[in-house]
RODO-2510 file (C-alpha; in nm, 4 decimals, decimal comma):
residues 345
     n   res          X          Y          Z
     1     x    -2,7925    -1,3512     0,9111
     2     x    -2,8811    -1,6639     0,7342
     3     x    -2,7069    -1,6511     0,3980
     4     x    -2,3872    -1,4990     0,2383
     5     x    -2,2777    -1,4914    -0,0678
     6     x    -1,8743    -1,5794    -0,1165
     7     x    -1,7124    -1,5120    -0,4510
     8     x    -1,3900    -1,6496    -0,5442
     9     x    -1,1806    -1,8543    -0,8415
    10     x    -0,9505    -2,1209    -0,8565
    11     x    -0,7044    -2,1946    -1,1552
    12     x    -0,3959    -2,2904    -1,3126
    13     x    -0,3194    -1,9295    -1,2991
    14     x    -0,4144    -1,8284    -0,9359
    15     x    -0,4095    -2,2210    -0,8234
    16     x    -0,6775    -2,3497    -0,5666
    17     x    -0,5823    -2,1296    -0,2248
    18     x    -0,8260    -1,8841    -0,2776
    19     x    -1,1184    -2,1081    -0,3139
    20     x    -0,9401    -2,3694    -0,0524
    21     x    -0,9567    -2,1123     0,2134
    22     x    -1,3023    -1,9731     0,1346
    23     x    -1,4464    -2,3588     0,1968
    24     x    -1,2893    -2,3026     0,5033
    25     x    -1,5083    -2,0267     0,6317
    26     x    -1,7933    -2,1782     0,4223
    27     x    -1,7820    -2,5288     0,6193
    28     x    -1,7424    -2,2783     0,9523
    29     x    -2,0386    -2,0389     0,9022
    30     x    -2,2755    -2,3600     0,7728
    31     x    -2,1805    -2,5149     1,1551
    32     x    -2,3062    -2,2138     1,2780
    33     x    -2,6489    -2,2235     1,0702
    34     x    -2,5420    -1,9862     0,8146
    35     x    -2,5919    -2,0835     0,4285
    36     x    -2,2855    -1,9763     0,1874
    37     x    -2,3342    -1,9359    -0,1552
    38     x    -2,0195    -2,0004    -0,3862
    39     x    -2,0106    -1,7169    -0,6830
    40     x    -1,7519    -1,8253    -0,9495
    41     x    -1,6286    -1,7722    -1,2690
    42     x    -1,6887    -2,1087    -1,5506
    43     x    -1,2940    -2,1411    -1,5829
    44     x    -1,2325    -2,4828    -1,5099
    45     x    -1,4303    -2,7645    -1,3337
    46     x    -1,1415    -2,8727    -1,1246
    47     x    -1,1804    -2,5953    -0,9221
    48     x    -1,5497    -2,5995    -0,9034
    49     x    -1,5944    -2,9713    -0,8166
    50     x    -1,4773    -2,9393    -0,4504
    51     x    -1,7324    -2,6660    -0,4090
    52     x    -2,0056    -2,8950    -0,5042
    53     x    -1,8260    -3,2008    -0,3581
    54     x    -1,8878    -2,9964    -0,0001
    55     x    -2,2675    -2,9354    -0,1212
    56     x    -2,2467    -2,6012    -0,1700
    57     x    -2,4342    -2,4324    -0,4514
    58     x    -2,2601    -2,2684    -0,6889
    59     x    -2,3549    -1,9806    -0,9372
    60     x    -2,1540    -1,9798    -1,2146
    61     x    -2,0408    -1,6487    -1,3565
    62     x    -1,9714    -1,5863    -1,7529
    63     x    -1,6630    -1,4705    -1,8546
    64     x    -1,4484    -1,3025    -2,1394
    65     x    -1,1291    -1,2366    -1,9577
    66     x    -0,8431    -1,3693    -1,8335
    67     x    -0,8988    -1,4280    -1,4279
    68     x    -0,6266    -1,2190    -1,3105
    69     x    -0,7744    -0,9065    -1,4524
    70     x    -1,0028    -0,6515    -1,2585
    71     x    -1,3587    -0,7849    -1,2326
    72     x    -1,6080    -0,5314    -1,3910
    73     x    -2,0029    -0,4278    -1,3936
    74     x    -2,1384    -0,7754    -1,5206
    75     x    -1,9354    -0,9442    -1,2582
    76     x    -2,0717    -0,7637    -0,9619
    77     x    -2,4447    -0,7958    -1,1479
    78     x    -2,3912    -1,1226    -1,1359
    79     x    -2,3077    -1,1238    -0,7652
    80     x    -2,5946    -0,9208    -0,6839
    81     x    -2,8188    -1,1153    -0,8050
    82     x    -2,7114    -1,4776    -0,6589
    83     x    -2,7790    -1,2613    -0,3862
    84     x    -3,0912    -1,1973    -0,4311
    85     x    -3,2024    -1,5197    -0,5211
    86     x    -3,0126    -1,6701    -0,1996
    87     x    -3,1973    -1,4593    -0,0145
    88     x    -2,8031    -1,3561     0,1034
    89     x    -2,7321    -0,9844     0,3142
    90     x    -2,3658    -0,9558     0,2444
    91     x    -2,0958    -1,0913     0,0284
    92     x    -1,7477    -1,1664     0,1178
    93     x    -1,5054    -1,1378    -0,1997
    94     x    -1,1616    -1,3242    -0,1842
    95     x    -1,0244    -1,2060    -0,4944
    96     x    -0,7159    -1,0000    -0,6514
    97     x    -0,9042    -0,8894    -0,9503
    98     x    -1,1875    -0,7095    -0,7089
    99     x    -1,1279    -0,3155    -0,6765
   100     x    -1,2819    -0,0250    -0,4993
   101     x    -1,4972     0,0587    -0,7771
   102     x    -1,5868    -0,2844    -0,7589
   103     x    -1,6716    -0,2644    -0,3846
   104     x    -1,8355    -0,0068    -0,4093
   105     x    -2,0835    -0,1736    -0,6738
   106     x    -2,1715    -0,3799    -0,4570
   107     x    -2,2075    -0,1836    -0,2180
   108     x    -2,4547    -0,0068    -0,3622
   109     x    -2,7315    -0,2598    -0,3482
   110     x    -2,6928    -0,2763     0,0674
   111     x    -2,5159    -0,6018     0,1012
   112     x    -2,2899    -0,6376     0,3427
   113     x    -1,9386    -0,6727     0,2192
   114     x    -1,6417    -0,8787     0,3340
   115     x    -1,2937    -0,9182     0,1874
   116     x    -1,0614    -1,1607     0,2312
   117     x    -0,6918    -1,0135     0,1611
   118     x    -0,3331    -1,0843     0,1211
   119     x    -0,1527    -0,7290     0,0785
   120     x    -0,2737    -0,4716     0,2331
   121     x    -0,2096    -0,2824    -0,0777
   122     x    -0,5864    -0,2120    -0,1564
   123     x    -0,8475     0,0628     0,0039
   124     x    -1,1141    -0,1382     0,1670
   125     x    -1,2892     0,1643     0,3498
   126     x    -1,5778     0,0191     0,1818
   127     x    -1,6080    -0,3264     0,3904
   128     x    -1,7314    -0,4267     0,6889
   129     x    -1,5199    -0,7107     0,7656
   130     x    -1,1436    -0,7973     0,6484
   131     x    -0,9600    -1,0672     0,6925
   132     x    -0,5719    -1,1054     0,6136
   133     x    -0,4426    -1,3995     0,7216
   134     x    -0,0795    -1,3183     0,6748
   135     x     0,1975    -1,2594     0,8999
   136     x     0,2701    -0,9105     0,9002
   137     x    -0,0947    -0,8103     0,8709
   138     x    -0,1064    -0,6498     1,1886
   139     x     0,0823    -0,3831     1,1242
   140     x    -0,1912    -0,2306     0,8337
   141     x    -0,4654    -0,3547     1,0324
   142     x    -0,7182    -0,0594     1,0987
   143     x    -1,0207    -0,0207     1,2420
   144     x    -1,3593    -0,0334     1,0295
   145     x    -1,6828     0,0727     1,1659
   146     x    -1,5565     0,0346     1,4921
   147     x    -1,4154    -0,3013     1,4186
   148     x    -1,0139    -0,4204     1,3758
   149     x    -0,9360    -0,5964     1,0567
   150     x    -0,8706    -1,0208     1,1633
   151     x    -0,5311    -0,9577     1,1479
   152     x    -0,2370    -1,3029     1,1467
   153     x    -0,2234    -1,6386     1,1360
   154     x    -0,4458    -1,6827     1,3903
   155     x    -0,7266    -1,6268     1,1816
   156     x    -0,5941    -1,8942     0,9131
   157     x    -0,8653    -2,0331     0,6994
   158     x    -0,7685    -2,4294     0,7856
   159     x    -1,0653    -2,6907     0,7175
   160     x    -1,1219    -2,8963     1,0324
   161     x    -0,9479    -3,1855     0,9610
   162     x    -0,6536    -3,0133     1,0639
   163     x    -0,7337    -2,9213     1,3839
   164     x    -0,8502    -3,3116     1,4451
   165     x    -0,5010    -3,4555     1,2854
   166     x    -0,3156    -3,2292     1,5272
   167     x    -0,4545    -3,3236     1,8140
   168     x    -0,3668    -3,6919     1,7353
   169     x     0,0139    -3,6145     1,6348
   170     x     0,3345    -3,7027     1,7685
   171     x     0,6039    -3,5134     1,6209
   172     x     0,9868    -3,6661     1,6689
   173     x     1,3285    -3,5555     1,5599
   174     x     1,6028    -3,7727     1,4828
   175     x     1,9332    -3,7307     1,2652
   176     x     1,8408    -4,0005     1,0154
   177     x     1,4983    -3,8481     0,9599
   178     x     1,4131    -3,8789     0,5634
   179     x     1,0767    -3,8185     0,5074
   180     x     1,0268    -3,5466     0,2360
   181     x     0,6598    -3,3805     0,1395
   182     x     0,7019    -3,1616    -0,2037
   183     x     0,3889    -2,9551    -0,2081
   184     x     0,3763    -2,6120    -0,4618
   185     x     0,0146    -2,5652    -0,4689
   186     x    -0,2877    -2,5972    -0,6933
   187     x    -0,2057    -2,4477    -1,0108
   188     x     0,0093    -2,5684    -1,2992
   189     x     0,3195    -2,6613    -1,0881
   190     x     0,4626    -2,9559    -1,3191
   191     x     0,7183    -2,7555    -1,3911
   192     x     0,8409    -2,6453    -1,1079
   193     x     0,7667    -3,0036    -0,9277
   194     x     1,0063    -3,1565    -1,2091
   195     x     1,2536    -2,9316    -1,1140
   196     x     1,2527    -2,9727    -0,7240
   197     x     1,2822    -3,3331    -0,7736
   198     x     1,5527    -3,2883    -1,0102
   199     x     1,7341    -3,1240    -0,7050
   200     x     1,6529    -3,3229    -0,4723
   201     x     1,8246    -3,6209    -0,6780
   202     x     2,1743    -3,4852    -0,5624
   203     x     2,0729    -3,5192    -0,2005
   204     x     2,3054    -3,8253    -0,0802
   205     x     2,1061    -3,9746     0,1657
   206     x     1,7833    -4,2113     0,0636
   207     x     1,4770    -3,9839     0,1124
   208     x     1,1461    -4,0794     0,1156
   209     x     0,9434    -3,8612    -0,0737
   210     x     0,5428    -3,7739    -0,1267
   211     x     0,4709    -3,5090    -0,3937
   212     x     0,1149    -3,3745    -0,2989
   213     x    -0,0451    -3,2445    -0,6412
   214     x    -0,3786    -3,1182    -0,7127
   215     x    -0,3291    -3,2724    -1,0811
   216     x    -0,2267    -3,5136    -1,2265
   217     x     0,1805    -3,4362    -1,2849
   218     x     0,3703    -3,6466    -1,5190
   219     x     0,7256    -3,6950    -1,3532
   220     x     0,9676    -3,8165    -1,6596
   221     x     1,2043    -4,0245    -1,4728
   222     x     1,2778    -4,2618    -1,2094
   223     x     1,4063    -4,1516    -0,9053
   224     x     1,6934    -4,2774    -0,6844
   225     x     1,4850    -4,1906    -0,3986
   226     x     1,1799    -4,3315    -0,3014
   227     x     0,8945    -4,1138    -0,4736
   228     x     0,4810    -4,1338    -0,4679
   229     x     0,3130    -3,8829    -0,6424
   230     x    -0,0162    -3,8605    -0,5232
   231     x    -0,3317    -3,6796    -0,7058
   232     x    -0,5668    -3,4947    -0,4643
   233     x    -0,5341    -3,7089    -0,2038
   234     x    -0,8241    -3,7159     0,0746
   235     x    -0,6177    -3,7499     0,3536
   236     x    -0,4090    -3,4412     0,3239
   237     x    -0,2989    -3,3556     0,6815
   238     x    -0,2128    -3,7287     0,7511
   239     x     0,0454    -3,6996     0,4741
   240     x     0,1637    -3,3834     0,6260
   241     x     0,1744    -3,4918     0,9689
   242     x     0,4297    -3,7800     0,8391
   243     x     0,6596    -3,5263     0,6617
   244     x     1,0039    -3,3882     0,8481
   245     x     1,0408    -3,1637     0,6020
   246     x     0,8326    -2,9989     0,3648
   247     x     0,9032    -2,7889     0,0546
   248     x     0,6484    -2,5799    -0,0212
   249     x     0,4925    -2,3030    -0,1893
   250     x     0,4473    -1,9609    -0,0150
   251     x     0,0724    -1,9368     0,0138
   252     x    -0,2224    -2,0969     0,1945
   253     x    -0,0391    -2,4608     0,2188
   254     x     0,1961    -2,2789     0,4248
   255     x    -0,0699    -2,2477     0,7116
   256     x    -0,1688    -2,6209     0,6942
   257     x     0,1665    -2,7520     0,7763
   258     x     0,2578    -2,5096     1,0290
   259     x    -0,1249    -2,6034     1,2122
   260     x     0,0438    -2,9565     1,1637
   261     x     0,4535    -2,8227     1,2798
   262     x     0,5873    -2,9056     0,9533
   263     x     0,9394    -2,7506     0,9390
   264     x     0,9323    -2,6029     0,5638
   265     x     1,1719    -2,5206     0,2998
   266     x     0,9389    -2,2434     0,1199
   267     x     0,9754    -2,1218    -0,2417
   268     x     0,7783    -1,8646    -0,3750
   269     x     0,6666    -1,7947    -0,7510
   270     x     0,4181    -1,4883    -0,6991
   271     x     0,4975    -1,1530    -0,5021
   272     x     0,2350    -1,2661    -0,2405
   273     x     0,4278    -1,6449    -0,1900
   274     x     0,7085    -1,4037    -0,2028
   275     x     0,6255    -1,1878     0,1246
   276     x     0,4808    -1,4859     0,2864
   277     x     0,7933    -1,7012     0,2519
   278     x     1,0102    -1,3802     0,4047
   279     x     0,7673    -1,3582     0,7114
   280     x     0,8126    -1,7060     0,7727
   281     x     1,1464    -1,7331     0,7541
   282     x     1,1725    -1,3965     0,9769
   283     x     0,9364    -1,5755     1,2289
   284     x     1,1981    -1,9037     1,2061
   285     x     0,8987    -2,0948     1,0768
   286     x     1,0650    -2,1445     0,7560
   287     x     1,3703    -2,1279     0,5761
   288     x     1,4520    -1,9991     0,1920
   289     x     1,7058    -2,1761    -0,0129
   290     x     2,0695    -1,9786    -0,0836
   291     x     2,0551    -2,0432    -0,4469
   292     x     1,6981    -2,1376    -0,5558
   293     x     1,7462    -2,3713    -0,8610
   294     x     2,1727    -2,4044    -0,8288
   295     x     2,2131    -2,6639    -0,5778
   296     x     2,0624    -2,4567    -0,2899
   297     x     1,7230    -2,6490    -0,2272
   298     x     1,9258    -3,0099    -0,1964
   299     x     2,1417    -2,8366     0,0529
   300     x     1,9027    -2,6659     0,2592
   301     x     1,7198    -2,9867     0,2769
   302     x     2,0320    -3,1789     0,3472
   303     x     2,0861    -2,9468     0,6304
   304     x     1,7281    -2,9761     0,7473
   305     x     1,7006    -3,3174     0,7787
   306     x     2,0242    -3,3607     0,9540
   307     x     2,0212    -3,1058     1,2403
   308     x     1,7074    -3,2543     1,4543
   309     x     1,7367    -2,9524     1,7330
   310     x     1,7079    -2,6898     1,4491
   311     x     1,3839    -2,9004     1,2898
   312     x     1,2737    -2,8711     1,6757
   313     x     1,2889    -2,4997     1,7463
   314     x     1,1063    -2,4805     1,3698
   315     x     0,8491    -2,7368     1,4437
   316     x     0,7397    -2,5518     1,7838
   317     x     0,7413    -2,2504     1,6763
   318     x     0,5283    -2,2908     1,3508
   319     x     0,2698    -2,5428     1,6005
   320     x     0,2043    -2,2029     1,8015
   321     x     0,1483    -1,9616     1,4824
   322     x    -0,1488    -2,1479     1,3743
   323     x    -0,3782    -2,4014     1,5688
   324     x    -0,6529    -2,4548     1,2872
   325     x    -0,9296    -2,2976     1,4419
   326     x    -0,8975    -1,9752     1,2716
   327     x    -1,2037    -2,0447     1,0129
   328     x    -1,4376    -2,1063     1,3393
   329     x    -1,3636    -1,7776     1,4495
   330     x    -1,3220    -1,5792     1,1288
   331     x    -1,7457    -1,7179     1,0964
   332     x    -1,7890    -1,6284     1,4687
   333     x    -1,6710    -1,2293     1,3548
   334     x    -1,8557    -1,2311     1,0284
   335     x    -2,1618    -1,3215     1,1662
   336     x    -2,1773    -1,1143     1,4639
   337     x    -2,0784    -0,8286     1,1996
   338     x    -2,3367    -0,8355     0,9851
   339     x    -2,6083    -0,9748     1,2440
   340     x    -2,5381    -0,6586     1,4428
   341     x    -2,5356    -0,4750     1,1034
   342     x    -2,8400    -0,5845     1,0026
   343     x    -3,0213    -0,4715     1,3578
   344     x    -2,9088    -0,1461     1,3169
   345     x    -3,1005    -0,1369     0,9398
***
């Protein structure tokens, strides 16, 4: 197996998980002397820089719809024949929009196929290779071809770094702990960031606070706190190695600061963030505010930051869910799937 073709989108819609977590396994499968293709859709070069930032090449995809809707005919053309000019045996699609019919399209030329999924909720009879990341994912896991579905945190799609600022960490927990990472993800979270801050101005005690933002976010007012807001920082998991306490969105983030033992306050504002958040806070990872929006969030966070032995039981718990070396063995699978694939042609 020497290429692959992955195909993926970030935007303000679906934010920047899906194509964070695909660099992942790209970076992996490139250590292991595979070359990854990036397949996406024109929709916004803020999405697309990191791609080429990592030196990948990217085939960019026209487009008439929205990217939440189903991807059609053209789409899987188009995939097909990056490809074939790649000189790529499989593709592996991270993408709500991609159904069977779509599989099967794709399919149909002999590629390999790989999905990356979040709900279980599709029929992927069609792929060789699955990956769901997700707590939970276990229990819809079935075998393919003789192979289980990568099933759990385990398999998280964490870029390196993570793994490298863990090992160099030293976690403490004290009762006058203030340190306060705000983090909802990739997409157009202004909104939402304005309003957690707006909570988190009734909090009594003097936080210190780093918002983590993919773009630039305007925040209208001064803060009694002490408040950075920094744009697409480099040094992510340093920043989230300092937090105490994180509030976060329910998605792929949610993997990075558990890798780093993050206790989190999760929100959620999609029905996958939404079963995420409710595993983790089942799995004492995380917890969910009361009242989202009517005083709850301050109080959790209050209550967080005060009660070091309950930040403690969190911290060690999420620090053994995910130990950031799920991408080198997702790329480990895939390739030993499709190499052994491709000897039985």
């Amino acid at each position: 197996m020497n290429g692959i073709v992955i195909r993926c989108d970030g935007s303000g819609v679906v934010g920047f998980g899906h194509v964070s977590r695909c660099l992942s396994l790209a970076e992996a499968l490139r250590e292991q002397g595979v070359r990854p293709t990036f397949a996406m859709r024109a929709l916004d070069e803020t999405f697309v820089a990191p791609v080429r930032a990592a030196r990948f090449p990217v085939v960019l995809i026209p487009h008439s719809a929205p990217v939440s809707d189903r991807l059609g005919a053209e789409d899987a053309t188009a995939v097909r024949e990056a490809a074939a000019a790649s000189g790529a045996s499989a593709v592996v699609v991270d993408h709500y929009g991609a159904d069977e019919a779509y599989f099967a399209d794709l399919r149909s030329s002999g590629l390999g196929l790989g999905v990356v999924d979040d709900t279980g909720e599709r029929d992927l009879a069609t792929a060789d290779w699955v990956l769901n990341q997700n707590l939970g994912a276990e229990d819809h896991a079935r075998p393919r071809h003789g192979r289980p579905t990568l099933a759990g945190p385990e398999y998280a799609l964490l870029r390196p770094e993570f793994a490298r600022a863990r090992e160099r960490m030293s976690r403490t927990f004290a009762p006058d702990d203030r340190r306060v990472i705000v983090t909802l993800g990739g997409g157009d979270v202004a909104e939402a960031t304005a309003s957690v801050l707006d909570e988190l101005e009734s909090v009594e005690m003097d936080l210190d606070i780093r918002v983590l933002a993919r773009r630039r976010l305007q925040i209208p007012r001064r803060s009694r706190h002490s408040l950075s807001v920094l744009q697409d920082p480099r040094d992510v998991p340093d920043h989230m190695a300092w937090a105490d306490v994180s509030v976060n969105a329910g998605g792929s983030t949610s993997w990075e600061l558990a890798c780093l033992a993050v206790p989190m306050v999760v929100l959620s504002f999609s029905p996958d963030q939404e079963q995420n958040a409710v595993a983790l806070q089942r799995e004492r990872v995380a917890v969910r505010p009361r009242d989202e929006g009517h005083g709850g969030l301050a109080q959790t966070v209050r209550t967080l930051l005060g009660d070091a032995p309950l930040r403690r039981g969190m911290s060690s718990r999420a620090a053994a869910l995910v130990d950031g070396k799920g991408a080198g063995r997702a790329a480990r699978s895939l390739i030993e799937t499709f190499s052994t694939q491709r000897s039985r042609a």
